[in-house]
C-alpha positions in Angstrom: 86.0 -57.2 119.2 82.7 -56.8 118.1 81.3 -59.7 115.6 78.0 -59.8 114.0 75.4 -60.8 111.4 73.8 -57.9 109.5 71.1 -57.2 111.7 68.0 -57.6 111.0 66.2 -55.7 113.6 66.2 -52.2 114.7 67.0 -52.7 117.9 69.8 -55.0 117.0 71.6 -52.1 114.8 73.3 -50.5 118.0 76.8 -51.6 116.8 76.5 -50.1 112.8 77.0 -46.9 114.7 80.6 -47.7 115.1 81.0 -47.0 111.5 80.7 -43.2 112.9 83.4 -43.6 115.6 85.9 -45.0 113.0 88.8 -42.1 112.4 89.8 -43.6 108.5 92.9 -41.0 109.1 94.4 -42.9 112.3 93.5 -46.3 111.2 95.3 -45.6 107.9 98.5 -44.5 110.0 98.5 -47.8 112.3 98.6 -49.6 109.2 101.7 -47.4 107.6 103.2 -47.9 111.1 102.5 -51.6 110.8 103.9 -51.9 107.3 107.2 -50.1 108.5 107.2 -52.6 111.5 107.2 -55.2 108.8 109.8 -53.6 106.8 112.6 -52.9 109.7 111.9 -56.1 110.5 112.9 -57.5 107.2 115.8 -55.3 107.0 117.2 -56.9 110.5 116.6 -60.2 109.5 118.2 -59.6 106.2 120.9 -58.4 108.3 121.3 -61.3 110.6 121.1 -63.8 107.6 124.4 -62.1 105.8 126.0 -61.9 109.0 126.5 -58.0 108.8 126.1 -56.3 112.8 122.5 -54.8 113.5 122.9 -50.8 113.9 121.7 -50.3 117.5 119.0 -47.2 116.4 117.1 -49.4 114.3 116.4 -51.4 117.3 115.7 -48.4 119.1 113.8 -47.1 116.3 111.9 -50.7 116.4 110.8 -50.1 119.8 109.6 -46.5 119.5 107.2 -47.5 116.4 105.9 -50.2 118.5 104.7 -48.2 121.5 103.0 -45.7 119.0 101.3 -48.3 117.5 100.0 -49.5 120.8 99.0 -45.8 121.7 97.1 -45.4 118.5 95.3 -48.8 118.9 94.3 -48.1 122.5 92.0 -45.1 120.9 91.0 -46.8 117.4 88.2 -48.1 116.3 88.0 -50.3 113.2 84.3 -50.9 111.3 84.1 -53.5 108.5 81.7 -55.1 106.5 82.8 -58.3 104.8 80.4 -60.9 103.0 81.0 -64.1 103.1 81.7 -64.3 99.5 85.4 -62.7 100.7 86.1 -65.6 102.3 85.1 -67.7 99.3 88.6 -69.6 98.5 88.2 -71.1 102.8 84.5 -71.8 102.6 84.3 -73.3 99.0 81.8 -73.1 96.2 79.6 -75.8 97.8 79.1 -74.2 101.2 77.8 -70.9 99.9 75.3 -72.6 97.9 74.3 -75.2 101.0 73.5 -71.8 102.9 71.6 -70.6 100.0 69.8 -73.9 100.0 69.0 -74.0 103.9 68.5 -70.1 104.6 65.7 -68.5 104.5 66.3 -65.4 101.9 66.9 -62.7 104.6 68.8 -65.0 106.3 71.1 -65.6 103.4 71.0 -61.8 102.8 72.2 -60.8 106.4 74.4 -63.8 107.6 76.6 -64.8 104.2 76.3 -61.8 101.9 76.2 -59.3 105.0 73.4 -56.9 103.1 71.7 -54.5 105.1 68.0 -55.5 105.0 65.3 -53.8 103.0 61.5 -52.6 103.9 59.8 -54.8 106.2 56.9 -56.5 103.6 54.4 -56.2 106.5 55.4 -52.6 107.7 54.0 -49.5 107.6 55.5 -48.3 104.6 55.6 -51.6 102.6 55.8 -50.3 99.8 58.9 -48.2 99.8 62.0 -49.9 97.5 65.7 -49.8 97.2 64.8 -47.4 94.7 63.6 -44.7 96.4 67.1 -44.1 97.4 69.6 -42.3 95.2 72.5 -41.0 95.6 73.4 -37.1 95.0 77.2 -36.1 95.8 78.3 -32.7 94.1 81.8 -34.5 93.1 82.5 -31.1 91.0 83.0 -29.5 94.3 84.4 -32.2 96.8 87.0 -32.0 93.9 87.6 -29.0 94.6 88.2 -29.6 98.0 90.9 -31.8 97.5 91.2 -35.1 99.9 91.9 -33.7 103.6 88.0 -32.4 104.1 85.6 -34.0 107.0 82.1 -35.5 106.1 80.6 -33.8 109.5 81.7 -30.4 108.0 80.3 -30.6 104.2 77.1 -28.3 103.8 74.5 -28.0 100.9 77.0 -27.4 98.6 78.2 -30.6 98.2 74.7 -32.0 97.4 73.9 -31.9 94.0 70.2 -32.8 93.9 69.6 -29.2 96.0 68.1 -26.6 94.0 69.2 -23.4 95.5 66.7 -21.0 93.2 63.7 -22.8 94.8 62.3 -23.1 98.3 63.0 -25.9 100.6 59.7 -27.6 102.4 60.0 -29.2 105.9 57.9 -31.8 108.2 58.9 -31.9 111.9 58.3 -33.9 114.8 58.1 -32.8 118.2 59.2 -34.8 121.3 60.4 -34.1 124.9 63.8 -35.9 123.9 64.2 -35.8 119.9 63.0 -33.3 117.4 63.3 -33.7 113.6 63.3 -31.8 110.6 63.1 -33.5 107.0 63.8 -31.2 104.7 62.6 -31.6 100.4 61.9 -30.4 97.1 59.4 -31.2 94.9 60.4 -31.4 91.4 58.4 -32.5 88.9 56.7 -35.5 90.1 59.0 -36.5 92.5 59.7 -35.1 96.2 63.3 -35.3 97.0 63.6 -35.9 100.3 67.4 -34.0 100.5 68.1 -34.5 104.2 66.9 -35.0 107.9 68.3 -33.2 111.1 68.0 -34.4 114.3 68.5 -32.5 118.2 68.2 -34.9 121.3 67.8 -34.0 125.2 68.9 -30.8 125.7 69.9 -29.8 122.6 66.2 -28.1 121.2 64.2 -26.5 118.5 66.3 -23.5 118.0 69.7 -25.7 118.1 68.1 -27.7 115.3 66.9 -24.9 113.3 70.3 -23.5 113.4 71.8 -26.6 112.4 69.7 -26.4 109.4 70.4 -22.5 108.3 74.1 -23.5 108.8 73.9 -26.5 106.4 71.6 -24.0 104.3 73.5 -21.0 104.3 75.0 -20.9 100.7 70.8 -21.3 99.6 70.4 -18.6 97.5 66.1 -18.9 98.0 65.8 -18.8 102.1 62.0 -19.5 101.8 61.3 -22.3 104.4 57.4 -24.0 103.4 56.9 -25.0 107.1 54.0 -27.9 106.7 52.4 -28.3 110.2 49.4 -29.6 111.3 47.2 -29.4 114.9 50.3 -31.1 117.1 52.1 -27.9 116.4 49.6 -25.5 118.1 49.0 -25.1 121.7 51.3 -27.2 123.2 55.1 -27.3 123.8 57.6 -29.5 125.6 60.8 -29.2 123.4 60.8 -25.3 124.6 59.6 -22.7 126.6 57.0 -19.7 126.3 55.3 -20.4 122.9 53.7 -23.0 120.9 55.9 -24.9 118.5 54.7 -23.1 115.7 55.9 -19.9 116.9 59.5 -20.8 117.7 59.8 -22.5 114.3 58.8 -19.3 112.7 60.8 -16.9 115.2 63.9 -19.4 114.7 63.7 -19.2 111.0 62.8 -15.6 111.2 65.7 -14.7 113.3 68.2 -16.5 110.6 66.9 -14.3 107.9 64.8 -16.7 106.3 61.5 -16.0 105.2 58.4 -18.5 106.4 55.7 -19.7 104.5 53.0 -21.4 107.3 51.2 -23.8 105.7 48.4 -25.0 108.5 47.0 -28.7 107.7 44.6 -28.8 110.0 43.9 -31.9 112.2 46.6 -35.4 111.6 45.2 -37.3 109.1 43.5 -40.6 110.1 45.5 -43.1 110.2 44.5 -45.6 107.8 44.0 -42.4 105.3 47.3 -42.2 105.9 48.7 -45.2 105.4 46.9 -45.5 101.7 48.2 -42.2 100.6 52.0 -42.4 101.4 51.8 -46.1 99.8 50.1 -44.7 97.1 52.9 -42.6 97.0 55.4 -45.1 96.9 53.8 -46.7 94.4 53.4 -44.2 91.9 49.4 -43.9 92.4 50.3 -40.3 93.6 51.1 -37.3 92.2 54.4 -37.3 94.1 56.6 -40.0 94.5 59.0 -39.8 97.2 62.8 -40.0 96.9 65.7 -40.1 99.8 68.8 -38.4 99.4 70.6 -41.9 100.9 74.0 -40.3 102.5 72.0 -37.5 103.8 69.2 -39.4 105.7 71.1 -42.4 106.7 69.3 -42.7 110.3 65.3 -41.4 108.7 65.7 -44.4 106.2 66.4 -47.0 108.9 63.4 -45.8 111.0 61.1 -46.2 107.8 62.2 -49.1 106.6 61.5 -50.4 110.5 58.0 -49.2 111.0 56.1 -51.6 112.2 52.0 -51.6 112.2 50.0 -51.8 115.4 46.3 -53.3 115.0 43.7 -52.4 117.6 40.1 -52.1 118.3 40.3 -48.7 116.1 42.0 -50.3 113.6 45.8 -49.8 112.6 48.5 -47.1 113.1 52.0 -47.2 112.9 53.7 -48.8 116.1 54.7 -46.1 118.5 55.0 -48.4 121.5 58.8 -47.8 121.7 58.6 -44.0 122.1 58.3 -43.1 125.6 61.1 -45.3 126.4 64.7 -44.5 127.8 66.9 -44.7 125.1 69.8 -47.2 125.5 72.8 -48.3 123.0 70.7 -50.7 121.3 67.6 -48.9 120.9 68.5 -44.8 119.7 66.1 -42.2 119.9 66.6 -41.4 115.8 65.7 -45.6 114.8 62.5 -44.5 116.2 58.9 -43.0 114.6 59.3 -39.5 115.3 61.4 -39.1 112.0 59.1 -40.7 110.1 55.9 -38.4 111.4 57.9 -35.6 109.7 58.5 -37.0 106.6 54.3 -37.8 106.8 54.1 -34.2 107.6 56.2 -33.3 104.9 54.8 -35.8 102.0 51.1 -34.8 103.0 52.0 -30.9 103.0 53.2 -31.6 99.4 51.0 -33.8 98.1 48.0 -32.0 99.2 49.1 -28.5 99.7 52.0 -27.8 96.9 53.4 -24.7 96.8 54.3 -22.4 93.7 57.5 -20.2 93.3 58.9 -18.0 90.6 61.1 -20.9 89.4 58.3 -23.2 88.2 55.1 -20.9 87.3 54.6 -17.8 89.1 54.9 -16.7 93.1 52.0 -17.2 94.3 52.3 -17.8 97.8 50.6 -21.3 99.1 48.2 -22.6 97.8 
């Protein structure tokens, strides 16, 4: 057993990942098994109390459901989250409001009400909110896939902020042991941010590319806008033979999509950088950016943790926790690399945009 504040550290997230591991199907039959322990129970003891003889197979029957219980609980894993407000009637009225008193407000956030914590104020992206998130589930369709359907299996179709007539842009990130994609749309004045892969170790760029055309393959416009910039050229650790560049394209080419390269030149300076995605945030933009929240669950913790590292040079973001092993408690995917393709991305659509048949005219990139 596992017990915990909300963290409110990156590195101290290791154990939300249980949520993952949880099977909802076998921890709903342990507690159908346990209810029928409860009722054969009562039916015995109803029996003994009126005197009547106990039939031997329901003691047999007893028995059996409690060894399948134990064999189910030997492989479960439960994952709760429960606020302290749930335990209100124990506590009382008065102790919720002494914590309130005493605690400082993320303390009260993490340790009473159990809320996962927000942007850090003095991050790199400070000014990202709980409302950049939304929420886009196509219930039309999970309708019509009744209630026996697995999360891990759902593709684009079940998103409903996806526009399938229109192209989808990407940012990636390039590293010996993770590799990212973060995938959007812009629409208006907003950039959708509708989903981030990940590949780690030995899984690479073409294994993540694929993952992507699978989740993609019901896209009726299979124009990728690849937005890359001087780290893509030249150099390559994540495969073999060819620059990054190329195997992006030859991937995407070799799933029958079409590519539209989109060069940025040289990474932006940092501080440049910084001003123009908080800009962003902040509607000083043109774009704003939105994320898709069930669809970038692991992108928006390594944002909302992305800390600032001040130098003789000035500031960047803090990348001091990228060249090291990866362990339970610090995962490759709560790191930057996500968030230097979403930078790619937003920067590639803010200062490049690209126009398609759906909103003026196909004119390739501008």
């Amino acid at each position: 057993m596992i017990l915990s504040d909300m963290p409110q550290t990156t590195k101290g997230s290791w154990f939300l990942h249980y949520k993952d591991k949880m099977d909802a199907e076998l921890i709903a039959t342990i507690e159908g098994t346990v209810y029928e322990i409860w009722r054969t129970k009562e039916r015995i003891r109803s029996l003994n109390a009126n005197g009547k003889p106990v039939p031997a197979h329901l003691k047999g029957y007893l028995r059996r459901l409690d060894r399948n219980l134990n064999k189910m609980r030997s492989v479960a894993v439960y994952y709760r989250e429960y606020s302290s407000i749930e335990n209100l009637q124990l506590l009382g009225e008065n102790y919720i409001k002494q914590m309130k008193r005493d605690l400082t407000p993320l303390t009260f956030q993490t340790s009473i009400l159990c809320q996962r914590i927000g942007i850090a104020k003095d991050g790199f992206y400070s000014s990202m909110r709980e409302a950049h998130k939304y929420d886009a589930n196509d219930n039309q369709y999970l309708d019509t896939l009744g209630y026996d359907y697995d999360f891990a299996t759902l593709d684009a179709r079940a998103d409903a902020d996806v526009d399938p007539d229109a192209p989808i842009c990407i940012g990636m990130d390039y590293n010996a042991n993770i590799n990212w994609i973060v995938a959007g749309q812009p629409r208006d004045r907003r950039l959708n941010v509708i989903k981030s892969f990940y590949v780690k170790f030995e899984r690479k760029i073409p294994a993540l590319i694929d993952d992507f055309c699978r989740y993609y393959a019901t896209h009726r416009n299979k124009t990728v806008v690849f937005y890359f910039d001087a780290t893509a050229l030249g150099s390559n650790y994540a495969v073999n033979d060819q620059d990054f560049r190329w195997w992006v394209v030859h991937e995407f080419e070799r799933h029958g999509w079409t590519v539209e390269a989109v060069y940025l030149g040289n990474p932006m300076r940092k501080e440049e950088k910084y001003l123009l995605i908080n800009q962003a945030f902040a509607g000083k933009q043109r774009l704003m950016p939105f994320f898709n929240r069930s669809n970038n669950e692991d992108l928006i913790l390594a944002i909302q943790s992305a800390g600032v590292r001040r130098g003789r040079n000035g500031f960047d973001k803090d990348k001091s926790g990228e060249k090291l092993a990866e362990s339970e408690e610090d995962l490759l995917e709560h790191r930057t690399d996500g968030t230097d393709a979403f930078d790619t991305l937003y920067i590639g659509c803010e200062k490049f945009p690209y126009r398609d048949a759906f909103n003026l005219s196909m004119s390739g990139v501008l």
